[in-house]
DRENGUKOL-932928 format. One record per atom (N, C-alpha, C): x, y, z; residue number from 1; atom name; residue in three letters. Coordinates in steps of 0.001 Angstrom, whole numbers, plus 500000, padded with zeros to 6 digits. Layout:
{{X,Y,Z},NUM,"CA","ALA"}
...
This chain:
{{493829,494606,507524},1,"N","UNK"}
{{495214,494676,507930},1,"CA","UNK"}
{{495817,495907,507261},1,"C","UNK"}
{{496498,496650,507853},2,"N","UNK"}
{{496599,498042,507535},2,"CA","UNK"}
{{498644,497975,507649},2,"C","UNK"}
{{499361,498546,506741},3,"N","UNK"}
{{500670,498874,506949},3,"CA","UNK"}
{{501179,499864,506143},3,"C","UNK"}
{{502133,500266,506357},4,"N","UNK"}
{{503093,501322,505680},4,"CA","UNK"}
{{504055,500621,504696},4,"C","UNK"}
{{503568,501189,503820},5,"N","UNK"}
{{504374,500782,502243},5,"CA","UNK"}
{{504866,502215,501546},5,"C","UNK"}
{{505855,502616,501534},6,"N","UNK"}
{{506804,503786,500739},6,"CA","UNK"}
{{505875,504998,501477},6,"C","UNK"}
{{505697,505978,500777},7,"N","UNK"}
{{505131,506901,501088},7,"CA","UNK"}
{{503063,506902,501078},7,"C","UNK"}
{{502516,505585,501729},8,"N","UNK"}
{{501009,505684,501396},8,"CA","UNK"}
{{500955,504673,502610},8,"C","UNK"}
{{499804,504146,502955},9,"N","UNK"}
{{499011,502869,503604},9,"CA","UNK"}
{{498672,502116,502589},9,"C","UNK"}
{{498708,500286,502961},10,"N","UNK"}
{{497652,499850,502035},10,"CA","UNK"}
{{496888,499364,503514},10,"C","UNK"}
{{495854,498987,502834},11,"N","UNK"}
{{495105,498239,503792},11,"CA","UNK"}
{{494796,496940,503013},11,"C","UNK"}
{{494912,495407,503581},12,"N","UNK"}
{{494670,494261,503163},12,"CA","UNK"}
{{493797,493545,503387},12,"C","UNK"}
{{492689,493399,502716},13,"N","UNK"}
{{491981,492548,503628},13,"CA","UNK"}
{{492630,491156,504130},13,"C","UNK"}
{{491949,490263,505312},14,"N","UNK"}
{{493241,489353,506139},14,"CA","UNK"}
{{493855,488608,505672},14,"C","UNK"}
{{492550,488238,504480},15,"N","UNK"}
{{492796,486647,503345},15,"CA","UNK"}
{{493937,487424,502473},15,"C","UNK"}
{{493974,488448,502071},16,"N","UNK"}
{{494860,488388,501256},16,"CA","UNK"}
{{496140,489069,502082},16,"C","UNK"}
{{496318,489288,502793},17,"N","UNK"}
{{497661,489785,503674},17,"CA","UNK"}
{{498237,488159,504096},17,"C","UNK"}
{{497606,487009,504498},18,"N","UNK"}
{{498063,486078,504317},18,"CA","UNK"}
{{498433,485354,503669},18,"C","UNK"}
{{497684,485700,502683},19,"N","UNK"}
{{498589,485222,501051},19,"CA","UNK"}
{{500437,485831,501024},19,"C","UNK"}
{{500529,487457,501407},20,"N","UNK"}
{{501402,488378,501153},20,"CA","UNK"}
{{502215,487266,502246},20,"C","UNK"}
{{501975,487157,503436},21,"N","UNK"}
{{502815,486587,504485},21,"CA","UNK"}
{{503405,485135,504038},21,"C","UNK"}
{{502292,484368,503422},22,"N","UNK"}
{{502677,483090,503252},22,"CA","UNK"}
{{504119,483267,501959},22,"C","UNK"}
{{504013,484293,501323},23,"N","UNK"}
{{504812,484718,500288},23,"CA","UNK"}
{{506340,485401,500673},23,"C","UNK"}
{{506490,485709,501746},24,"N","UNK"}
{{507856,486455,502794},24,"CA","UNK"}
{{507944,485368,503205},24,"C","UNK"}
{{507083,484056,504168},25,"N","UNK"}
{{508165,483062,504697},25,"CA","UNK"}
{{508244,482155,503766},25,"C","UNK"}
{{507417,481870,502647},26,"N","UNK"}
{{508356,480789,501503},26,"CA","UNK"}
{{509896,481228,500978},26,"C","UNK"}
{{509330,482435,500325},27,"N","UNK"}
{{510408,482269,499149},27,"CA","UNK"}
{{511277,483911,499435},27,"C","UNK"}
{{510330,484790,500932},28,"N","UNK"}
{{511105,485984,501097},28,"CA","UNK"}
{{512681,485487,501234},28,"C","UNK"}
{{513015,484843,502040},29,"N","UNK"}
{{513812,484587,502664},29,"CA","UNK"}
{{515173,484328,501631},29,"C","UNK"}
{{514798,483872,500350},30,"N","UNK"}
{{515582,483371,499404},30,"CA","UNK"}
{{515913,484341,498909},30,"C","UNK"}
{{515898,485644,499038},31,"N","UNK"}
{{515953,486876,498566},31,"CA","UNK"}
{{517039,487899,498965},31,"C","UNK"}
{{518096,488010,498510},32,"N","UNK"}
{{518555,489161,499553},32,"CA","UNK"}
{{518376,490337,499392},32,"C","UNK"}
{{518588,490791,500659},33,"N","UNK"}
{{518009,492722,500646},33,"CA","UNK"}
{{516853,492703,501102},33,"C","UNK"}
{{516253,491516,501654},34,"N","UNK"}
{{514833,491689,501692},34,"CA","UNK"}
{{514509,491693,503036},34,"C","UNK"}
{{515280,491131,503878},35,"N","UNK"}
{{515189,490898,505478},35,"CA","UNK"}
{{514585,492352,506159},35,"C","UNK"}
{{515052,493889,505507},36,"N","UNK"}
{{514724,495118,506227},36,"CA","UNK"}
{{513640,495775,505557},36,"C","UNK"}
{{513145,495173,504793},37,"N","UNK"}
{{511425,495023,503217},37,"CA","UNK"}
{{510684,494779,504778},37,"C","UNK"}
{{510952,493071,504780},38,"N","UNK"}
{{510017,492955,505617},38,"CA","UNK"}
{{509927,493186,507305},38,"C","UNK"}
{{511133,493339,507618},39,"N","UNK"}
{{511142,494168,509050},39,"CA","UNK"}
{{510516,495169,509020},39,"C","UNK"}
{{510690,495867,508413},40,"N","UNK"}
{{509904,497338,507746},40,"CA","UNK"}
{{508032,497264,507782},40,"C","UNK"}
{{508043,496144,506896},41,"N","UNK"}
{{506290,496138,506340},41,"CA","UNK"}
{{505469,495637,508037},41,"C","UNK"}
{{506011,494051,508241},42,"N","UNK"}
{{505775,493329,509019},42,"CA","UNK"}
{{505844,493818,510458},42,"C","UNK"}
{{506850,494784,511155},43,"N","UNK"}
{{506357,495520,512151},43,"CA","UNK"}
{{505497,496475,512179},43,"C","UNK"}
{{505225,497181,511294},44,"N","UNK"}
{{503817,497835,511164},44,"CA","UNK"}
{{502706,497832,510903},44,"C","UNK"}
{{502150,496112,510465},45,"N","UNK"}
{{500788,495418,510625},45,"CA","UNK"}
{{500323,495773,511952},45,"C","UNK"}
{{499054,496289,511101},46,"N","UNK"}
{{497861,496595,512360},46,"CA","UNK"}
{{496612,495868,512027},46,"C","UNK"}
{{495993,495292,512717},47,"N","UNK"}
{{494732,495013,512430},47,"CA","UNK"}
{{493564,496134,512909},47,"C","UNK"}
{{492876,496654,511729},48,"N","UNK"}
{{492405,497884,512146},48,"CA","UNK"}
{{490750,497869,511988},48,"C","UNK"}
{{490065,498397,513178},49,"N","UNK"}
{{488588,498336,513121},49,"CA","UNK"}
{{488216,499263,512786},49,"C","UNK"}
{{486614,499476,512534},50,"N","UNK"}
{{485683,500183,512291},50,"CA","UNK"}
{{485284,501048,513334},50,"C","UNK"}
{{484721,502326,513219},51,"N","UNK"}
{{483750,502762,514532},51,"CA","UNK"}
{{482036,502467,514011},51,"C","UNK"}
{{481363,503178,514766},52,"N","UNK"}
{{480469,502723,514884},52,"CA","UNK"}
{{479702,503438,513099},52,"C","UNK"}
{{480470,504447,513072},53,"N","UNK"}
{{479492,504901,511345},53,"CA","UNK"}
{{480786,504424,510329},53,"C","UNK"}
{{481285,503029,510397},54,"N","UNK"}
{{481611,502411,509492},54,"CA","UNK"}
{{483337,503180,509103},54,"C","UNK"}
{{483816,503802,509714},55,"N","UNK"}
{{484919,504808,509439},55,"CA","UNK"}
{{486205,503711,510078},55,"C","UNK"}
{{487174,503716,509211},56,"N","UNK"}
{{488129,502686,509364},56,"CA","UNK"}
{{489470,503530,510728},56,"C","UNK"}
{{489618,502873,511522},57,"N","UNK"}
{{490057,503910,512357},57,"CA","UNK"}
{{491993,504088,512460},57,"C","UNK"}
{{492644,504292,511731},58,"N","UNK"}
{{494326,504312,511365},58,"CA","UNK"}
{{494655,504630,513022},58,"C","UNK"}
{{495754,503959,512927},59,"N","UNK"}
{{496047,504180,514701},59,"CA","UNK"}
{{497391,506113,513905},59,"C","UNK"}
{{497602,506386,514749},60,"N","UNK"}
{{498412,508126,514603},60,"CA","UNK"}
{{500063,507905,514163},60,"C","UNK"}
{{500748,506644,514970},61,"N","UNK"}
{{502003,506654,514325},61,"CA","UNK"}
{{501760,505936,513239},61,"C","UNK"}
{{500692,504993,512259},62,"N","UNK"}
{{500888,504444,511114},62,"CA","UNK"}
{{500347,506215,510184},62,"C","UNK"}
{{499777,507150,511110},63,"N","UNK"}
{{499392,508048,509675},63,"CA","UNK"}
{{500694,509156,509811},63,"C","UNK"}
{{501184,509565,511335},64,"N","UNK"}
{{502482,510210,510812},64,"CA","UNK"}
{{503440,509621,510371},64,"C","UNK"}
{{504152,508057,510064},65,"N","UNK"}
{{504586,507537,509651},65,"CA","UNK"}
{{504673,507739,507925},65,"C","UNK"}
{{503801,508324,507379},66,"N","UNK"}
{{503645,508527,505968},66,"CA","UNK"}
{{502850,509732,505384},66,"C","UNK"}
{{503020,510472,506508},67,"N","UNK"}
{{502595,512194,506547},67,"CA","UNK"}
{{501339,512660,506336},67,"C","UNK"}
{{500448,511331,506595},68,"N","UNK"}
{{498952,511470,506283},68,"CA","UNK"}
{{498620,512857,507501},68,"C","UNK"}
{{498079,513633,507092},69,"N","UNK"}
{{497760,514912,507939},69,"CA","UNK"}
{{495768,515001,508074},69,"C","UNK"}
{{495270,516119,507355},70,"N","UNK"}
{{493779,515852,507566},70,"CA","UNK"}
{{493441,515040,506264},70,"C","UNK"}
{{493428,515626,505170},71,"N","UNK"}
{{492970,515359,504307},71,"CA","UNK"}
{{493344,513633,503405},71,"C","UNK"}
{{492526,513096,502843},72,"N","UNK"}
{{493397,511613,502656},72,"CA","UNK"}
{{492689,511464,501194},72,"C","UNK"}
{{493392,510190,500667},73,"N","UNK"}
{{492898,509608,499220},73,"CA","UNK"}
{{492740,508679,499176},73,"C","UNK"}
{{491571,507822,498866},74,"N","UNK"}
{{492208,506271,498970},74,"CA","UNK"}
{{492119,505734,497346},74,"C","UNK"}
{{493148,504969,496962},75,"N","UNK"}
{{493265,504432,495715},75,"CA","UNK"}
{{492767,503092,495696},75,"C","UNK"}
{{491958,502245,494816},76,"N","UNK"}
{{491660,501147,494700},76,"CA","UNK"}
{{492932,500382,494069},76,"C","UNK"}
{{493462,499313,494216},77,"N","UNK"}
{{494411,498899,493963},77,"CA","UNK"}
{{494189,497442,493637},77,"C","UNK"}
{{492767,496641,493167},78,"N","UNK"}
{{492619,495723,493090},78,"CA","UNK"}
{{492110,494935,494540},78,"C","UNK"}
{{493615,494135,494885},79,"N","UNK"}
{{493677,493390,496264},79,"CA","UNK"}
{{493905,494002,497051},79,"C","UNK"}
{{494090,495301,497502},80,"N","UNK"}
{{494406,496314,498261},80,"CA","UNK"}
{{494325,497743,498429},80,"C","UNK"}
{{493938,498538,499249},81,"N","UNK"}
{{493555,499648,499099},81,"CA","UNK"}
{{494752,500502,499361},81,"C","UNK"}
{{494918,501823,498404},82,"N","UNK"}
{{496361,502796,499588},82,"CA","UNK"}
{{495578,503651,500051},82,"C","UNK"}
{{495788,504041,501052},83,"N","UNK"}
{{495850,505410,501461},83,"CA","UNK"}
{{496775,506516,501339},83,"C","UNK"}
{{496812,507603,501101},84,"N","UNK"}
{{497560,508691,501411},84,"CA","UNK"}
{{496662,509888,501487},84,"C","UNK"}
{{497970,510353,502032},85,"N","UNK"}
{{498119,512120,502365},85,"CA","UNK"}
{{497455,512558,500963},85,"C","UNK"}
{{496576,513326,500900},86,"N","UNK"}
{{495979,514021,499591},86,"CA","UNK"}
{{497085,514830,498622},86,"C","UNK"}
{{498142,515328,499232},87,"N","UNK"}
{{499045,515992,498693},87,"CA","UNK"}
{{500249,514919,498152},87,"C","UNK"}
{{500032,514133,498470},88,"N","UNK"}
{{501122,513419,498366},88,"CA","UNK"}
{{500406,512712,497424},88,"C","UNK"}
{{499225,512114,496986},89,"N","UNK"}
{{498812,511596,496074},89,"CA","UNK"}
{{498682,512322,494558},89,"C","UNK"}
{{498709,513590,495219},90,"N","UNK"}
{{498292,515005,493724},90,"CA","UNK"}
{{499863,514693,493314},90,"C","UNK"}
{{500905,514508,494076},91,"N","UNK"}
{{502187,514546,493300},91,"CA","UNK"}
{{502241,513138,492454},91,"C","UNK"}
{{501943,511978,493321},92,"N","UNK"}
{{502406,510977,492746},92,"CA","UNK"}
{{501432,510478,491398},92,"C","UNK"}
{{499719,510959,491380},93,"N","UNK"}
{{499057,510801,490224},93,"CA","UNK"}
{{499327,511735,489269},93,"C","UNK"}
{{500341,512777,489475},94,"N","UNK"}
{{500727,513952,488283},94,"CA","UNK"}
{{501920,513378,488125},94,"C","UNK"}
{{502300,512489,488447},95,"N","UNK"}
{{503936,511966,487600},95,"CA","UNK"}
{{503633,510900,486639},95,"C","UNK"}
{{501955,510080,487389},96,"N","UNK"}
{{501970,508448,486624},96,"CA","UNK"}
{{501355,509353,485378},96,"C","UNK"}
{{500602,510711,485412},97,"N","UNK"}
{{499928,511018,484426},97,"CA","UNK"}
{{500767,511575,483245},97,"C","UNK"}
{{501737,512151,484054},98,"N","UNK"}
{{502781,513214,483156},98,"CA","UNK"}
{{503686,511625,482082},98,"C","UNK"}
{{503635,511048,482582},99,"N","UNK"}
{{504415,509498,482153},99,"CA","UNK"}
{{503621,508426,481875},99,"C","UNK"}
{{502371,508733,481563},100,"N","UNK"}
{{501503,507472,480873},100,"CA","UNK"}
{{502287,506744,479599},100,"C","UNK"}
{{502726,507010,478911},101,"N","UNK"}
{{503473,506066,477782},101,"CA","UNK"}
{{504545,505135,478283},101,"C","UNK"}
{{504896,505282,479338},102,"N","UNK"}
{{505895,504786,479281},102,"CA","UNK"}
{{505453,503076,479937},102,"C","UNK"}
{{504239,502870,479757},103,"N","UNK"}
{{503413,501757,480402},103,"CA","UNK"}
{{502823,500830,479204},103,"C","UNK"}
{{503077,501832,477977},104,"N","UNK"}
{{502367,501182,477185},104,"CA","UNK"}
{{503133,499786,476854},104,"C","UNK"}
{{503991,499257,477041},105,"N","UNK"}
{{505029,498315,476373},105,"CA","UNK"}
{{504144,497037,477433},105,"C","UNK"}
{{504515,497378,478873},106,"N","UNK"}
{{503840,496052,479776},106,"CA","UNK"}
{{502086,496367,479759},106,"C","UNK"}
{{501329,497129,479144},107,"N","UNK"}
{{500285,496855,479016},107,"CA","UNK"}
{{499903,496378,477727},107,"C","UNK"}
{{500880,496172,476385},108,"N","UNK"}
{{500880,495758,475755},108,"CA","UNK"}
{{500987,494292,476089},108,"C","UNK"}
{{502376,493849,476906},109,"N","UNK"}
{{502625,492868,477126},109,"CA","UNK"}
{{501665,491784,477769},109,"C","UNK"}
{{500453,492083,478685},110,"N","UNK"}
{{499278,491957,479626},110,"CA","UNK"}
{{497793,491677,478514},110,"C","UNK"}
{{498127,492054,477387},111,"N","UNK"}
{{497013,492519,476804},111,"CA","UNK"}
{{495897,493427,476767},111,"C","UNK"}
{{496406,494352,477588},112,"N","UNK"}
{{495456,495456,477857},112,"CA","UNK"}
{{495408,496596,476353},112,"C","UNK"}
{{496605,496633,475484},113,"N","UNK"}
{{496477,497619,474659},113,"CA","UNK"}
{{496903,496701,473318},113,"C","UNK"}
C-alpha cells in the first residue's frame, strides 16, 4: 500500500496499513484537525504491484505529487518504507544529521542511549 506523506512515499505493507486504518476510524475521529490528515493520506492509497523483475511500480501522480523525478531513495523505516526524490532526501538527512543531539533526550527516554 503505497501513499503520500509530507514531502516522501511510504509504502505499507497491507497488514500494517490496516493496523494505520483501524487507528483513523477508532480514535482518528476523536481528534480535531485531523479530518484533512486523513482526507489527504486516505485518498491517495494505492495498492501497488510488482513488474515482472520485481520493481515496485508508483503510479506518476503519487511520484509528481512529492517531486519524485528520476532518481529515488528509499529509507527503511521499520513498519514502513519512504520513498523520495534523492534530492529531497540529501536535504532532509543533512538537517537530521546537522541536528543529531537534539534526539538524545527521547533516545534516552526509549533506552537507546
Amino acid at each position: 500500500m503505497l501513499t503520500t506523506w509530507g514531502t516522501c512515499l511510504r509504502a505499507y505493507p497491507a497488514t500494517e496499513w490496516q493496523i494505520i486504518e483501524d487507528k483513523l476510524l477508532s480514535k482518528g475521529r476523536e481528534e480535531p484537525n485531523l479530518s484533512r490528515f486523513i482526507r489527504h493520506v486516505v485518498s491517495g492509497i494505492t495498492e501497488c504491484s510488482l513488474d515482472k523483475q520485481s520493481r515496485l511500480l508508483i503510479p506518476t501522480s503519487l511520484r509528481s505529487e512529492v517531486g519524485i523525478d528520476k532518481e529515488v531513495t528509499l529509507t527503511g523505516m521499520l513498519e514502513f518504507i519512504e520513498i523520495w526524490d534523492k534530492r529531497a532526501w540529501l536535504t532532509e538527512y543533512d538537517l537530521a544529521r546537522k541536528n543529531l543531539e537534539q534526539y538524545n533526550d527521547s533516545l534516552a527516554n526509549i533506552g537507546i542511549l
